[in-house]
C-alpha positions as a Markdown table, in Angstrom:
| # | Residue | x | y | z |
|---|---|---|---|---|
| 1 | Unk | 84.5 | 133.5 | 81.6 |
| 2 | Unk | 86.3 | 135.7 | 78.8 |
| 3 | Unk | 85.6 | 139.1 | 78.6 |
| 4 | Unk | 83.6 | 138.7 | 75.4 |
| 5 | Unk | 80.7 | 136.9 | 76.5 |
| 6 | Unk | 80.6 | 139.2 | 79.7 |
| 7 | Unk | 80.3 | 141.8 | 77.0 |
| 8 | Unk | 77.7 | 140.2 | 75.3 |
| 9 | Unk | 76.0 | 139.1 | 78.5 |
| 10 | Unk | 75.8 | 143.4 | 79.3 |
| 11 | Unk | 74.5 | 143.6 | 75.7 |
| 12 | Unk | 71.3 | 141.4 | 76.0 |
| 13 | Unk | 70.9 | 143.5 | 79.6 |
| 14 | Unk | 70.8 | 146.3 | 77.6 |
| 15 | Unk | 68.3 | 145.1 | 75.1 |
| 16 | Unk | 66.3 | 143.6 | 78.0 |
| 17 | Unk | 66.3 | 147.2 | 79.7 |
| 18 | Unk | 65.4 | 149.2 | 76.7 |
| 19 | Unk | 62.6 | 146.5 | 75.5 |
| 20 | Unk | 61.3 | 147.1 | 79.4 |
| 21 | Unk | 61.1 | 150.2 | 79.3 |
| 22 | Unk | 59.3 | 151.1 | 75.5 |
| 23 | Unk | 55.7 | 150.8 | 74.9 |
| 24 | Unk | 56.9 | 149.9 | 71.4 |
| 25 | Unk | 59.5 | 147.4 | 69.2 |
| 26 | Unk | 60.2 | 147.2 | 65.7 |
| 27 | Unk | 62.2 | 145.2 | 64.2 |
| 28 | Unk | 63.5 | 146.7 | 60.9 |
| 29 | Unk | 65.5 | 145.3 | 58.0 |
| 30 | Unk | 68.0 | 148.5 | 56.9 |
| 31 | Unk | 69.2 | 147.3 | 53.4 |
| 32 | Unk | 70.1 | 149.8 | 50.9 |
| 33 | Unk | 70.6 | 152.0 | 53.3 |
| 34 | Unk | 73.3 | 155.0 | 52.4 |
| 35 | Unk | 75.4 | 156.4 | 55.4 |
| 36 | Unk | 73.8 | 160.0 | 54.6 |
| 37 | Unk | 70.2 | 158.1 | 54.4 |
| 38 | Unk | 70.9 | 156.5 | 57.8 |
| 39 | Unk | 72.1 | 159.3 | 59.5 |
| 40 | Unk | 68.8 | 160.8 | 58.9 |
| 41 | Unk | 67.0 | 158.4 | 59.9 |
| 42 | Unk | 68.4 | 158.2 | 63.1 |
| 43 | Unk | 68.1 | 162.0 | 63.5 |
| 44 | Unk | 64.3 | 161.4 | 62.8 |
| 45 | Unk | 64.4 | 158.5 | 65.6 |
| 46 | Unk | 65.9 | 161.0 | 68.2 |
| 47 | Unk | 64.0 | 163.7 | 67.6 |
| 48 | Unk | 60.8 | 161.5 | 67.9 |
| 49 | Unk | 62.0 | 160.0 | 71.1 |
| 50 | Unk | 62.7 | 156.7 | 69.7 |
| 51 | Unk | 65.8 | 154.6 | 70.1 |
| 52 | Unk | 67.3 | 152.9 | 67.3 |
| 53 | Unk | 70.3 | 150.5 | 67.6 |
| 54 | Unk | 71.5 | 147.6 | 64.9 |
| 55 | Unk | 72.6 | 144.4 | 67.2 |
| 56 | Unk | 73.2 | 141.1 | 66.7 |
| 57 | Unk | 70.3 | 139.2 | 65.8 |
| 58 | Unk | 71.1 | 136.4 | 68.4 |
| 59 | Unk | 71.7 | 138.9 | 71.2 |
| 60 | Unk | 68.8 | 140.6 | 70.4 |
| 61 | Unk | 67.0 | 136.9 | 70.1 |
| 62 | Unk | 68.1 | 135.7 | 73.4 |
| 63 | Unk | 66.8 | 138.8 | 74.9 |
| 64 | Unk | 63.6 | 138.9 | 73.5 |
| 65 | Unk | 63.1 | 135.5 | 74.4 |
| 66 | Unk | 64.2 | 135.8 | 77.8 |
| 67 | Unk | 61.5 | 138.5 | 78.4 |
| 68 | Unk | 59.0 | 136.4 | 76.9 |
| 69 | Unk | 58.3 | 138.0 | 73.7 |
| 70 | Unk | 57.9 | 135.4 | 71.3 |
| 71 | Unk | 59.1 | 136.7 | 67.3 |
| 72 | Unk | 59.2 | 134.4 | 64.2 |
| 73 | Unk | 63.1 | 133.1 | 64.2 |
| 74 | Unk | 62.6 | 133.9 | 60.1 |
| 75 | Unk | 63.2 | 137.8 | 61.3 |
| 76 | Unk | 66.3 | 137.5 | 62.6 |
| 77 | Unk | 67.8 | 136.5 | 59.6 |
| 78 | Unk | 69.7 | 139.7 | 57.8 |
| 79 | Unk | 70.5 | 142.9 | 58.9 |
| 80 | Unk | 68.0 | 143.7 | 61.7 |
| 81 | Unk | 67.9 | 147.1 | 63.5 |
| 82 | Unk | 65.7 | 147.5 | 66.7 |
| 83 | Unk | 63.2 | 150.6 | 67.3 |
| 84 | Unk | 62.4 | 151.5 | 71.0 |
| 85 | Unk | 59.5 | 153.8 | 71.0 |
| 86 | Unk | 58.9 | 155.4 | 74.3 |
| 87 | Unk | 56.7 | 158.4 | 73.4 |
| 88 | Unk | 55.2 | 158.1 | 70.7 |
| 89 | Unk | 54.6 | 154.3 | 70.2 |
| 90 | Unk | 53.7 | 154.6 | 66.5 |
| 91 | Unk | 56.5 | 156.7 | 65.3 |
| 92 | Unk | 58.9 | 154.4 | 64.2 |
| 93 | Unk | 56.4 | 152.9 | 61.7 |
| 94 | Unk | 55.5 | 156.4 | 60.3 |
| 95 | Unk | 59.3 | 157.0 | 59.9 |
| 96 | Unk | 60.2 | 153.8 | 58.2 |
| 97 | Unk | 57.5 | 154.5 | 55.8 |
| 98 | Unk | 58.5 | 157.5 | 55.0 |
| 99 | Unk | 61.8 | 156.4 | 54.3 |
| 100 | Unk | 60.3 | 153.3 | 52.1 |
| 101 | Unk | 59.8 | 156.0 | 49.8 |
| 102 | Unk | 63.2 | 156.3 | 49.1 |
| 103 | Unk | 64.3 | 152.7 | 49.2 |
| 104 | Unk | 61.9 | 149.9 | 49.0 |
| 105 | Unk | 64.5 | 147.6 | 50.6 |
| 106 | Unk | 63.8 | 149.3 | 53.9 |
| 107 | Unk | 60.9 | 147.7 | 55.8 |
| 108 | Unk | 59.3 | 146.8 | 59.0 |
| 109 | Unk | 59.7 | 143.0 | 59.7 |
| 110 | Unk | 57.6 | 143.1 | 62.8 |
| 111 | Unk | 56.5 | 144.8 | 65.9 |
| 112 | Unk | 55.2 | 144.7 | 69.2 |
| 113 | Unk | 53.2 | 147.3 | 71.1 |
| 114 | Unk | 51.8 | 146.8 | 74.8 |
| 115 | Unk | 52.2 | 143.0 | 74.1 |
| 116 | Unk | 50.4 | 142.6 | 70.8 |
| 117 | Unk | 53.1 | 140.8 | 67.8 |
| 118 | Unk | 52.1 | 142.3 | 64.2 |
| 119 | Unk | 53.8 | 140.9 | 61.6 |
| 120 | Unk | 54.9 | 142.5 | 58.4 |
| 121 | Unk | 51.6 | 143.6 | 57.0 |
| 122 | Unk | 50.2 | 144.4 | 60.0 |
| 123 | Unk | 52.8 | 146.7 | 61.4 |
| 124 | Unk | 52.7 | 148.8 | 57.8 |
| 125 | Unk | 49.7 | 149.8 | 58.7 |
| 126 | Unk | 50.5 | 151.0 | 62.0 |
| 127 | Unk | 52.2 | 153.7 | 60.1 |
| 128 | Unk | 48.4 | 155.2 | 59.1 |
| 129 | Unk | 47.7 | 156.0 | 62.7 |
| 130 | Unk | 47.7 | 159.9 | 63.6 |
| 131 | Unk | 50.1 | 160.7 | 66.1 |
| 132 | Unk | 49.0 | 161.3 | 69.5 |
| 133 | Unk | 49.2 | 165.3 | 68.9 |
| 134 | Unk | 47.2 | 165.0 | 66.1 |
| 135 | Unk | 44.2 | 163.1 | 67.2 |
| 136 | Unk | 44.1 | 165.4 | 70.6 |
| 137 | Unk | 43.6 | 168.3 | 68.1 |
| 138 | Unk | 41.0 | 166.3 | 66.4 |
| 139 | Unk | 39.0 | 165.2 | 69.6 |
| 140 | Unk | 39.6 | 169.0 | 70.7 |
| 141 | Unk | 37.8 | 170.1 | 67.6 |
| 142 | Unk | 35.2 | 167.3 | 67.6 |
| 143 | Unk | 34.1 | 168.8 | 71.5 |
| 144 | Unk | 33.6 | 171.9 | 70.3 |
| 145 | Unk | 31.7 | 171.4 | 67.1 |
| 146 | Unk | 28.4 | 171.4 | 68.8 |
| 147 | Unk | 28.9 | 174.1 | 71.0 |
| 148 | Unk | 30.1 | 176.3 | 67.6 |
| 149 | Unk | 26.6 | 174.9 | 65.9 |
| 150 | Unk | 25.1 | 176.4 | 69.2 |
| 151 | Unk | 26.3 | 179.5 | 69.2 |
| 152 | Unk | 25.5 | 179.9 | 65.8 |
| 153 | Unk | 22.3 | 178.9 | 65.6 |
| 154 | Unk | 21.4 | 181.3 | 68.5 |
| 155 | Unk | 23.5 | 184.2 | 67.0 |
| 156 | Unk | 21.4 | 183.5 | 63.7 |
| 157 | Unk | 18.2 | 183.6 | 65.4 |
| 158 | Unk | 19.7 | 186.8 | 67.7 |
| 159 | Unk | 20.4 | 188.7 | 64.3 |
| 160 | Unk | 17.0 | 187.8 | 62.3 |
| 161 | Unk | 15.3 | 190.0 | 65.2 |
């Protein structure tokens, strides 16, 4: 065997490892991207804990459908980039719609998290959901709402005396 397919047979490994080991993928179509705009974006990636590579589309094909996750063969067609959430499994889709702001042409073409395939639309609005941070901060302050209403109800009645 040459030592190009052994390459490309350590590629879709790779892909097959990552995809293992994320509790999200997106699949991302990065047109119009500028080199300043996509180093950027891949800072933003990092920093969120999210890994983002461009690969083939058949490499990343074969390895998707060796694991069993099933994606519309229409998405592979274009430039594709590949987002592996780890952390924060909504991240991706919150930074890709930032950037949309900036360029249109950049968009989600699917996703999968815990085993669930969104399409297009459906991944977009994956993007509206807090991230985990944030809705710990707003159970927090939901927990203690009624103790506050409590304590100021009694204070009320305390200072009325």
């Amino acid at each position: 065997m040459s030592e190009n397919f052994e390459n490309k047979k350590a590629l879709v490994e790779t892909i097959k490892g990552q995809a293992q080991n994320a509790s999200g993928i997106y699949l991302i179509s990065p047109k119009g991207l500028t080199v300043d705009k996509d180093t950027e974006l891949r800072s933003s990636f990092r920093k969120n804990g999210v890994t983002y590579k461009v690969y083939k589309n058949r490499l990343m094909k074969i390895a998707f459908d060796e694991l069993g996750y099933k994606f519309e063969d229409s998405i592979f067609e274009g430039p594709t980039a590949v987002a592996f959430a780890s952390e924060d499994c909504v991240a991706p889709a919150r930074i890709v719609k930032e950037a949309q702001a900036e360029n249109k042409d950049y968009t989600l073409k699917a996703a999968l998290l815990e085993g669930k395939y969104y399409d297009e639309k459906s991944a977009g609005v994956l993007a509206s959901i807090p991230s985990r941070e944030v809705l710990l901060t707003q159970l927090v302050g939901m927990l203690q709402m009624p103790i506050r209403k409590l304590a100021m109800t009694v204070n009320a009645i305390a200072e009325k005396k």
